[in-house]
Backbone bond lengths (Angstrom), bond angles and torsions (degrees), N, CA, C in turn:
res aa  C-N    CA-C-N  psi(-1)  N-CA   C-N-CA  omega(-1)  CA-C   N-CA-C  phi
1 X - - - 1.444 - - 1.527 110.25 -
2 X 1.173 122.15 -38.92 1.738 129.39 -178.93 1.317 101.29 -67.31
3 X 1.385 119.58 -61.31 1.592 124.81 -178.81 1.347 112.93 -133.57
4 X 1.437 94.26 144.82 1.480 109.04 160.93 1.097 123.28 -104.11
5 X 1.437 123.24 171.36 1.510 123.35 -173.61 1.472 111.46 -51.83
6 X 1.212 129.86 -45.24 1.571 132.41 -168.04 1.480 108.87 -100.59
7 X 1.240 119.42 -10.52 1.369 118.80 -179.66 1.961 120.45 -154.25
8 X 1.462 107.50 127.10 1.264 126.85 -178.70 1.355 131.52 -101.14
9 X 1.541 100.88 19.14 1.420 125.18 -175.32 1.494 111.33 -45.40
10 X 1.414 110.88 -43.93 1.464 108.60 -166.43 1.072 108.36 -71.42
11 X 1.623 118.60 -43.21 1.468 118.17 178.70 1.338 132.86 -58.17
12 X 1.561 100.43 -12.33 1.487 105.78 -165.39 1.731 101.26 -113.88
13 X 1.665 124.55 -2.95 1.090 125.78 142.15 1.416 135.27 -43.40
14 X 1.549 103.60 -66.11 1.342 142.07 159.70 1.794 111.84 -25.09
15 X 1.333 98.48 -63.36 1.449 115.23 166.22 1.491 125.19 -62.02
16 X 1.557 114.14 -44.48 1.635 110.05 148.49 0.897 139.83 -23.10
17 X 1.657 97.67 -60.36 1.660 132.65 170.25 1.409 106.88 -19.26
18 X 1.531 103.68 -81.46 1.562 119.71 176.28 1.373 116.85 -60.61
19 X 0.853 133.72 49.08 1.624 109.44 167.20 2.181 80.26 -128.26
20 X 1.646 85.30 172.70 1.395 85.75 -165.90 1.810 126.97 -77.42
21 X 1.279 108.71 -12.79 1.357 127.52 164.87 1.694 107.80 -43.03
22 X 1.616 97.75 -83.04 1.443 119.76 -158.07 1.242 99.57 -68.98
23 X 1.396 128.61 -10.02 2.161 116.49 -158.45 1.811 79.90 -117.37
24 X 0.726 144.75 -24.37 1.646 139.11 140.41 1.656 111.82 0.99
25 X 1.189 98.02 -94.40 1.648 101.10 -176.01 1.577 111.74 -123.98
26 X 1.247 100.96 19.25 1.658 94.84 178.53 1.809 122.12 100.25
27 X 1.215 143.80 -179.18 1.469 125.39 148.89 1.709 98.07 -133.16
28 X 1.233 98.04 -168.74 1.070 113.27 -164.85 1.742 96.93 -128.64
29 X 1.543 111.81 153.01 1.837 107.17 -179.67 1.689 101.78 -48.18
30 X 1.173 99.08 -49.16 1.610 106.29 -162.95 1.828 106.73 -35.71
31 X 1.548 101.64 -53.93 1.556 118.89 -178.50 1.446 109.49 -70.49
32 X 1.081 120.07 -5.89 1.525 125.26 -170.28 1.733 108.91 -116.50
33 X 1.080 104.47 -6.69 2.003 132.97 177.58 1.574 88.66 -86.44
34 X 1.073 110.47 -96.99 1.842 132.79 174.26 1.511 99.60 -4.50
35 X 1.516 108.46 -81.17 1.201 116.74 -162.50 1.234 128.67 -50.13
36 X 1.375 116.43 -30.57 1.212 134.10 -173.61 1.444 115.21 -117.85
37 X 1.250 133.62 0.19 1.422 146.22 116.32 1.827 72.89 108.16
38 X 1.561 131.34 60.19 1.471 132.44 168.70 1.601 102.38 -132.24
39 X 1.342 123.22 148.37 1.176 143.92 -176.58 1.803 114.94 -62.01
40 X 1.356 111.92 98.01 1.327 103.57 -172.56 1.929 140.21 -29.96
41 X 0.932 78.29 -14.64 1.943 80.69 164.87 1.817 113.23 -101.25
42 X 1.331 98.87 -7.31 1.678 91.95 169.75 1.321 106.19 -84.18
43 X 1.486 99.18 -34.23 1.797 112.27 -172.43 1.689 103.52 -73.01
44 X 1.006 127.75 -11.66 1.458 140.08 175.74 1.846 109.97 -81.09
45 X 1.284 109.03 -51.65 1.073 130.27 163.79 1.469 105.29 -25.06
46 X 1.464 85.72 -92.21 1.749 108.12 -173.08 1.571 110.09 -41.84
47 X 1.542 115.86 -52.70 1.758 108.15 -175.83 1.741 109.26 -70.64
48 X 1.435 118.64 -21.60 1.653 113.47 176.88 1.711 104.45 -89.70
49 X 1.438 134.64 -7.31 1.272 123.24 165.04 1.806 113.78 -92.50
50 X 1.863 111.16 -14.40 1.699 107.45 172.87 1.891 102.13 -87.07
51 X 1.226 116.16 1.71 1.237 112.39 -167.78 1.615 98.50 -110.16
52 X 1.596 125.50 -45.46 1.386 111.64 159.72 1.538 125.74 -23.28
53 X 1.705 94.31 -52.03 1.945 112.49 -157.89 1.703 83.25 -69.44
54 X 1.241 139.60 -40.36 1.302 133.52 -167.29 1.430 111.23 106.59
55 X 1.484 115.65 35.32 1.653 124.71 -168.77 1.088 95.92 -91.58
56 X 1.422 105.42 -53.40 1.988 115.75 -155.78 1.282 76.05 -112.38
57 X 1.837 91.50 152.10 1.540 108.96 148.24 1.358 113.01 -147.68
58 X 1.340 108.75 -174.91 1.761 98.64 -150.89 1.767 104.98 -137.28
59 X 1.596 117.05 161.12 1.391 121.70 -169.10 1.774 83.26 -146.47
60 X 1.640 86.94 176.72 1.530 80.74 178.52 1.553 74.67 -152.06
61 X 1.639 103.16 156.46 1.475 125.39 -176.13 1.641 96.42 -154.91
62 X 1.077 101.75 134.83 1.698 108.37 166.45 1.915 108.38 61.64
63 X 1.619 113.14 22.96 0.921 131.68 170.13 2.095 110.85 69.19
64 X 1.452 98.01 12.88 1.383 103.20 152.29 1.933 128.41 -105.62
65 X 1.287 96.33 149.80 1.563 93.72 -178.77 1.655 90.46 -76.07
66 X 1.567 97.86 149.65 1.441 104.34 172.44 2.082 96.90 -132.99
67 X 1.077 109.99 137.21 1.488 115.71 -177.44 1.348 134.44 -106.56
68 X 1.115 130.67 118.13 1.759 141.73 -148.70 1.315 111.48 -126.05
69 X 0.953 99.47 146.93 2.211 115.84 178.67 1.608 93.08 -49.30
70 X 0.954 117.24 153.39 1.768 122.97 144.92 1.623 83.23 -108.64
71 X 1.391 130.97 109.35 1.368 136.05 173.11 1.921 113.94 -68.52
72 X 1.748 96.13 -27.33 1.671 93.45 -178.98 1.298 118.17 -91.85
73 X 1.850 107.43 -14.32 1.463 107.94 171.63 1.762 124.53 -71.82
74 X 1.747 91.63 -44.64 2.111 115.60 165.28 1.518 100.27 -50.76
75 X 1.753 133.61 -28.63 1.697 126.91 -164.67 1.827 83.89 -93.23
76 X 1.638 103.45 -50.57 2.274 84.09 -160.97 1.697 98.95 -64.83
77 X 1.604 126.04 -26.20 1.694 125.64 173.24 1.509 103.79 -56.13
78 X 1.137 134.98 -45.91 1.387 143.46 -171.17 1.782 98.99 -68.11
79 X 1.466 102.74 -56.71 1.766 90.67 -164.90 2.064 107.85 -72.98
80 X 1.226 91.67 -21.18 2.147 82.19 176.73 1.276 89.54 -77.86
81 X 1.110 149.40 -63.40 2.292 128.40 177.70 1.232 104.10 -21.80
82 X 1.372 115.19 -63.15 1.682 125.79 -172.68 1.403 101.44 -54.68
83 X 1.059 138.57 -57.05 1.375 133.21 -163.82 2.156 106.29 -93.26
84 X 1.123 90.77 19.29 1.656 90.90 166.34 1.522 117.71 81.48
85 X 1.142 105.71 14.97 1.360 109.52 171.92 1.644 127.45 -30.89
C-alpha cells in the first residue's frame, strides 16, 4: 500500500510530512502536486489512500483540507514490519 514497484510516492509524502515546514500546519493536495511535480488528482489520490490506512489525517482552515501524520498510527504501522508482519 505505501509503495509500489515503480513508484514511492507515498513514502516520500509521508517523509515531507515530517520535516518541520510541512508538519507545521499540514499541506494541502495543491502543495503536495507542486512539490512533487504530479498532477493534482494523483496527488489527491495518494493523501486520501495514506489517510484511509490511518497515516494522514486531516483539518480544514480557510475551507481547504490540509493533511497531517497520525505519528502513533505511522509508530503501531512501523512496529507490525518490525515484528514480521
Amino acid at each position: 500500500m505505501l509503495r509500489t514497484p515503480k513508484d514511492e510516492t507515498r513514502l516520500r509524502i509521508l517523509a515531507w510530512l515530517k520535516e518541520p515546514g510541512p508538519a507545521a500546519h499540514g499541506v494541502t493536495a495543491d502543495a503536495v502536486a507542486e512539490t512533487f511535480s504530479i498532477p493534482r488528482p494523483v496527488a489527491v489520490t495518494h493523501l486520501r489512500l495514506l489517510q484511509a490506512t490511518g497515516m494522514l489525517r486531516t483539518s480544514r482552515s480557510a475551507g481547504r483540507v490540509h493533511y497531517h501524520r497520525d505519528e502513533m498510527r505511522i509508530a503501531e504501522v512501523a512496529r507490525m514490519f518490525e515484528k514480521g508482519w
